[in-house]
C-alpha positions in Angstrom: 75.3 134.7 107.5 77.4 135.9 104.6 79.7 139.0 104.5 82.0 140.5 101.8 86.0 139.8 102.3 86.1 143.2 102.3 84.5 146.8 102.7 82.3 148.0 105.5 84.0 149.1 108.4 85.4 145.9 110.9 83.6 145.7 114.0 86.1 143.6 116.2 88.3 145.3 118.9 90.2 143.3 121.1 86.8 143.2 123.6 85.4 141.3 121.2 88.2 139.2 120.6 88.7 138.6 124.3 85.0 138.3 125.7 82.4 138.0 122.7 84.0 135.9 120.0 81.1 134.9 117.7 81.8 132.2 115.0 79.2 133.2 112.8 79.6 136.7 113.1 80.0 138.6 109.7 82.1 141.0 110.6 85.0 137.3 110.9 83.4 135.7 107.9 85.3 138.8 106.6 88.5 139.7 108.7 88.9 135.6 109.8 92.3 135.4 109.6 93.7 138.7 111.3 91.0 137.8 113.6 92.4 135.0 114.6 96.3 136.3 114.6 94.7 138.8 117.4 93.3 135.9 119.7 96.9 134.0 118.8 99.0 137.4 120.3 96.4 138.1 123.0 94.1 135.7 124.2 94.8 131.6 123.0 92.9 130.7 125.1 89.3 132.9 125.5 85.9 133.0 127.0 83.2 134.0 124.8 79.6 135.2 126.2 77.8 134.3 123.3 75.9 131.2 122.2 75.5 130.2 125.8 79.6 130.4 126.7 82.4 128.6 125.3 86.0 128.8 125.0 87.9 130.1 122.2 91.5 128.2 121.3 94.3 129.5 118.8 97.0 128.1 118.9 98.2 124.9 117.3 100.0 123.2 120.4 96.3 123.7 122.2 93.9 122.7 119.3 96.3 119.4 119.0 95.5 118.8 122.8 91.6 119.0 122.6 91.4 117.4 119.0 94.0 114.1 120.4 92.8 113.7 123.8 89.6 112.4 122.9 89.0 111.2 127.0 88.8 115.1 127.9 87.2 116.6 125.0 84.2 114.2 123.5 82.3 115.0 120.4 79.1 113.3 121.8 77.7 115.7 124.0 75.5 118.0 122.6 77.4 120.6 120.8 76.1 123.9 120.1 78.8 126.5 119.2 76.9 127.4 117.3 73.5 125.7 117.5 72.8 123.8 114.1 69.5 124.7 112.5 66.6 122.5 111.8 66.5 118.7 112.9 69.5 117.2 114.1 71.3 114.0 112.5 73.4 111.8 113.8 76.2 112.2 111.2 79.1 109.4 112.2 81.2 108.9 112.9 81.9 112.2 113.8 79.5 112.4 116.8 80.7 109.6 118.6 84.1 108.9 120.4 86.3 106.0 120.4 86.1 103.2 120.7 82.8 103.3 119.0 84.3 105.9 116.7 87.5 103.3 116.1 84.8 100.9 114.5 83.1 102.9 112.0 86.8 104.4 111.0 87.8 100.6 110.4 84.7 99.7 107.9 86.1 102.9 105.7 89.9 103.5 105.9 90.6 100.6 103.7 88.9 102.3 100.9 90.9 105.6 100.9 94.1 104.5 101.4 96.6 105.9 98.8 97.1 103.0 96.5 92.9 103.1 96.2 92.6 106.5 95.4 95.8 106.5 92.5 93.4 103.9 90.8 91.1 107.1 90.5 93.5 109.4 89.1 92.8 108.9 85.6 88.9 109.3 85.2 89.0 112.1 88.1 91.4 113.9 85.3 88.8 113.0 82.3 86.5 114.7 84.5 88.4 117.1 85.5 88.9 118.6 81.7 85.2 117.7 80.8 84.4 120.7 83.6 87.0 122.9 82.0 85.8 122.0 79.0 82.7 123.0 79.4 83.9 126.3 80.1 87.0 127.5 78.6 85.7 128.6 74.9 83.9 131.6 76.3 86.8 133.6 78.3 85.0 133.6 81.4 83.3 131.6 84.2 81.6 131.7 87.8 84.7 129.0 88.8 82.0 127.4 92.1 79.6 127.0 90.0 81.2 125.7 86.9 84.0 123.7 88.4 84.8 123.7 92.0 81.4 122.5 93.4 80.5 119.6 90.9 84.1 118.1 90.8 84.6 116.7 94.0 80.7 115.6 94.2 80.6 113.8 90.8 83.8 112.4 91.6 82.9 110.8 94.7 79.7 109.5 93.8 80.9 108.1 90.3 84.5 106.4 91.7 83.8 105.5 95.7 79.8 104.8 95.9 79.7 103.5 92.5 76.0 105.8 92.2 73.9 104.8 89.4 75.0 107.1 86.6 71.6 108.3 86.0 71.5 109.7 89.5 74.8 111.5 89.8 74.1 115.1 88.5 71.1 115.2 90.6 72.4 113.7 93.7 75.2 115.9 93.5 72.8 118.8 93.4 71.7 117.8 96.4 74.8 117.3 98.1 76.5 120.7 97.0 73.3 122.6 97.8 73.3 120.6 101.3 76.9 121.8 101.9 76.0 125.9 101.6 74.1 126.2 104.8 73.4 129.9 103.9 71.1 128.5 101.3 67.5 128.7 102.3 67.8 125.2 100.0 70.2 123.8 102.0 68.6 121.9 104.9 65.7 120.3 102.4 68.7 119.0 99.9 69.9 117.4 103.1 66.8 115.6 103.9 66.5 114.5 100.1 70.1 113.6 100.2 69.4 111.6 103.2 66.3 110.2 101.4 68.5 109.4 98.3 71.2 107.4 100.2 68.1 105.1 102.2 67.0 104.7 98.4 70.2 104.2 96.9 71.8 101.3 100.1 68.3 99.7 99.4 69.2 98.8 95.8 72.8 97.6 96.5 71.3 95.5 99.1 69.1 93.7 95.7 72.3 93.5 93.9 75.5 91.6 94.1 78.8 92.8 96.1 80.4 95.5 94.2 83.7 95.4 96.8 83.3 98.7 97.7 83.3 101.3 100.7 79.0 100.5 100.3 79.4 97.1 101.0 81.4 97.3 104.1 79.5 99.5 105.7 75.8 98.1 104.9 77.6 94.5 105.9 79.3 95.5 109.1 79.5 94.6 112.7 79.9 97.4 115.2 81.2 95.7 118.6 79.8 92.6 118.2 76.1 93.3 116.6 75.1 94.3 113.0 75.5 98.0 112.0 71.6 99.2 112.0 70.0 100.9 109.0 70.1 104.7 110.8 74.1 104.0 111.4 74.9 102.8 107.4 72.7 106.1 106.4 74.9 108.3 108.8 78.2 106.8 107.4 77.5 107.4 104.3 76.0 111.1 104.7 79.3 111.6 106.3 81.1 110.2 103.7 79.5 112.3 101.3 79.2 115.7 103.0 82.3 115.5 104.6 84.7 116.4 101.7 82.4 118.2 99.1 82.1 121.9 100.3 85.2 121.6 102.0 87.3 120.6 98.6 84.9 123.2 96.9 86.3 125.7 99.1 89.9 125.4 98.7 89.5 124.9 95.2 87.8 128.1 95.3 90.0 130.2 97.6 93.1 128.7 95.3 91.8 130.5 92.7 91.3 133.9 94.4 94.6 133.7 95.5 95.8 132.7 91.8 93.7 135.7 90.5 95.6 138.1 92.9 98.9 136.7 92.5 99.6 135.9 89.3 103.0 134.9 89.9 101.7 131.6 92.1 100.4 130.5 88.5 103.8 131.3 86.7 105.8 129.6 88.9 104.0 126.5 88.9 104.2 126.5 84.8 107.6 126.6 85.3 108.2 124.2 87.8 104.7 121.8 87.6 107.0 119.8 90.2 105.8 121.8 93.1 102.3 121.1 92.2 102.2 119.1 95.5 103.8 121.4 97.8 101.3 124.2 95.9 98.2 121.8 97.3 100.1 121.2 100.9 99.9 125.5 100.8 96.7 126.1 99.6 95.6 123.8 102.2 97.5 125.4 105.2 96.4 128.9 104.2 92.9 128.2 102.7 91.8 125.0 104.3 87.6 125.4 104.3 87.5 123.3 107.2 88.2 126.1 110.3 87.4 125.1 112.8 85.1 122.7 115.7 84.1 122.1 118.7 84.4 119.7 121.7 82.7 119.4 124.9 84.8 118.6 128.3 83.8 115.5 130.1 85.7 116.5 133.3 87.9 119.7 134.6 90.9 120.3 133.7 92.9 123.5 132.1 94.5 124.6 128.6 96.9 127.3 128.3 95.9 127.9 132.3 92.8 128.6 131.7 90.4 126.7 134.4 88.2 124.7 132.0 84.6 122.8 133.6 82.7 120.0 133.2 80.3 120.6 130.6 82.0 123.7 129.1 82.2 123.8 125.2 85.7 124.5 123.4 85.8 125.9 119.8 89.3 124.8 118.2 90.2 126.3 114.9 92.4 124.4 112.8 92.5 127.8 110.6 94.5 129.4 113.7 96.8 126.5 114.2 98.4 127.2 110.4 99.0 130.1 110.8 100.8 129.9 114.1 103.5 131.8 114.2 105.3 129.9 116.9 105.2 127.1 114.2 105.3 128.6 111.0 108.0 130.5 109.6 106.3 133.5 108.0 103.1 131.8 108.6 101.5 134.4 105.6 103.9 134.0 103.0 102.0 131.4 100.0 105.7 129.4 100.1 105.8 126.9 97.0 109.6 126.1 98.7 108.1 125.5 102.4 109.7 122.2 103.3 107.6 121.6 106.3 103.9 121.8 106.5 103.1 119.9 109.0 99.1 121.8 108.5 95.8 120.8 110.3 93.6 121.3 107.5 92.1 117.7 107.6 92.1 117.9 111.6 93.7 115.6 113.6 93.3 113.1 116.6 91.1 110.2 116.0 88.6 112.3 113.9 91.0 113.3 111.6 89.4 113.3 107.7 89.6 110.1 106.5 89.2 111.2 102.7 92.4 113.3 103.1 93.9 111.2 100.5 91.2 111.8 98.3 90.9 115.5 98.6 94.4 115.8 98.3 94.2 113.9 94.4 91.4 115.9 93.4 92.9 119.6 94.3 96.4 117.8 92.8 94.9 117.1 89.4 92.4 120.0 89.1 95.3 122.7 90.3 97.7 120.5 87.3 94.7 121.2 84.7 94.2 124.8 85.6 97.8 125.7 85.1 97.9 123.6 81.9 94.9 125.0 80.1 94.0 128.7 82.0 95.8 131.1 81.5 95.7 135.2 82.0 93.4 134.3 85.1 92.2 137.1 86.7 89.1 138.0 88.8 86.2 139.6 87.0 85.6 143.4 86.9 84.3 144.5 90.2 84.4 140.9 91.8 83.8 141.3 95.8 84.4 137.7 96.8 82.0 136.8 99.9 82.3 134.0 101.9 79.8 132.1 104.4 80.6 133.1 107.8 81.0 129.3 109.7 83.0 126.7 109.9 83.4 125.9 106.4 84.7 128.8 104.8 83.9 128.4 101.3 83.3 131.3 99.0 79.9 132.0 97.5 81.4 132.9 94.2 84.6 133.5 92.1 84.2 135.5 88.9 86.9 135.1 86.5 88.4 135.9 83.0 90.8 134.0 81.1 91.9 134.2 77.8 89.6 131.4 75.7 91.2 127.9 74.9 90.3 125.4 73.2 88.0 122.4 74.7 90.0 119.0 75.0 90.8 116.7 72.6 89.0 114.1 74.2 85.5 115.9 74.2 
């Protein structure tokens, strides 16, 4: 479902809030985050009638209990808040709990560390400015389409898998379309994206060790026996899928934000320094990744609420940075904020293990755009819309810019 951030008439009362909170509703898609303030003040901790029954949690002290205590709240057991279309996957290690989870996190955190992903710095900024490039001669762009979907795609693909460079623009097509789930396209790219990676570990398996994320996982053990073929496939989908529309997203709701206050833009030309701390807020207030849900193994409460065996829990990671109780002004875009301790890339044992990476990319793409953009401002009559589930990306971003010249490396 997709809804425009603003116009028609908001739906939600506090009923709804309270008793029939629906993730995928359009009416949140556009009113998310004053949405979620509502449920903060009156309800942290909610029962929702829809999609079978679930329960509805706010605030950050009670999203960091579910996401940490992995014992209560397991990501194994059929989650359906809301019920994923077509044919399921297994996608992991994301759908399994420690300490199986614990073994798949080991074969990959090695090969996103920081001092790995500075070695990618350099060609992730050549590619960077090849996108802008591509662009910033004619005045104006559709900024997903033209830069904030294929960057973190053809980055990852180029610099972690070490894809065949034949294959990257179409790969990436498929990845980036798999990502929009509103896209009619969407669940077939997944199933040739899926189709792609069994094609693509069946040649590295013909050629020699590259040293890379690829090789540990098609080489692994998982408690004691070798990782099967369905297991390296669903690492590596999640490896791929896991940071592309969500580093798309902030990229893109950076830029609305830049478009409507110009001043974010001017500051950071001023004082390029707080690049960093501009990422750490675009990611607190605009983080793409809102929200998930966990199943309870056993009873037990939250905010004293009665929880049961068997009941689902929707956390939203979107709620818990904007906390109030945490946050001073929790809505203020604060380039000076000198803790951030945001949940953008989760947390507990399924925290994203490509924060590191996303965190680069958004560094050196927002460093380029201040550089070489300038005069940004949304198109004439631009309505941004966004997608109306858990990774709150928008569909597009129309902007002007006065034109610049392409880079003296193209």
């Amino acid at each position: 479902m997709i809804e425009k951030s603003a116009g028609a008439q908001t739906l939600i009362d506090d009923e709804w809030v309270e008793k029939h909170f629906d993730p995928v509703a359009p009416e949140l898609a556009r009113d998310l985050h004053p949405t979620l303030a509502r449920a903060r003040s009156r309800c942290p901790v909610a029962r929702s009638d829809q999609h079978g029954g679930f329960w509805v949690v706010t605030r950050k002290e009670d999203v960091l209990r579910v996401a940490q205590d992995w014992q209560t709240f397991t990501s194994e057991e059929g989650i359906t808040v809301p019920a994923p279309p077509g044919p399921s996957m297994k996608i992991l290690p994301v759908t399994v709990d420690p300490p199986l989870q614990r073994a798949f996190r080991q074969l990959t955190n090695p090969y996103f560390r920081p001092a790995v992903v500075s070695e990618w710095e350099a060609p992730t900024r050549q590619l960077v400015n090849r996108l802008i490039d591509g662009f910033i001669e004619e005045g104006a762009c559709e900024f997903m389409e033209a830069f904030a979907r294929p960057l973190p795609g053809l980055a990852f693909f180029d610099l972690a898998l070490h894809a065949p460079a034949e294959d990257l623009e179409e790969v990436n097509g498929y990845a980036t379309m798999a990502g929009q789930v509103h896209r009619p396209e969407a669940m077939d790219c997944l199933m040739k994206l899926a189709g792609w990676i069994a094609e693509f570990i069946e040649k590295r398996r013909r050629e020699g060790p590259r040293g890379d994320v690829v090789d540990a996982v098609m080489g692994a053990e998982i408690e004691g026996r070798p990782i099967t073929p369905e297991e390296v496939i669903g690492t590596i989908h999640l490896l791929i899928l896991g940071g592309l529309e969500t580093t798309a997203g902030v990229l893109g709701m950076a830029m609305q934000r830049m478009c409507e206050h110009p001043e974010i833009l001017a500051a950071l030309r001023e004082r390029p320094e707080l690049i960093p701390n501009a990422v750490e807020e675009f990611l607190r207030m605009d983080g793409s990744f809102v929200g998930i849900a966990r199943c309870a193994r056993h009873d037990t409460e939250i905010g004293g609420k009665a929880i049961r065996q068997g009941e689902q829990v929707l956390m939203y990671w979107a709620s818990a940075n904007r906390d109030e109780a945490e946050f001073e002004d929790p809505d203020v875009f604060d380039l000076d904020r000198s803790k951030n301790p945001h949940l953008a890339f989760g947390a507990g044992p399924h925290r994203c293990a490509g924060s590191n990476l996303a965190r680069m990319n958004l560094r050196v793409a927002l460093d380029a755009i201040v550089q070489r953009l300038h005069d940004v401002r949304l198109q004439p009559g631009a309505d941004i819309e966004f997608i109306s589930t858990f990774s709150r990306a928008p569909v597009a971003v129309p902007i002007t810019f006065t034109p610049g010249p392409r880079s003296a490396s193209s």
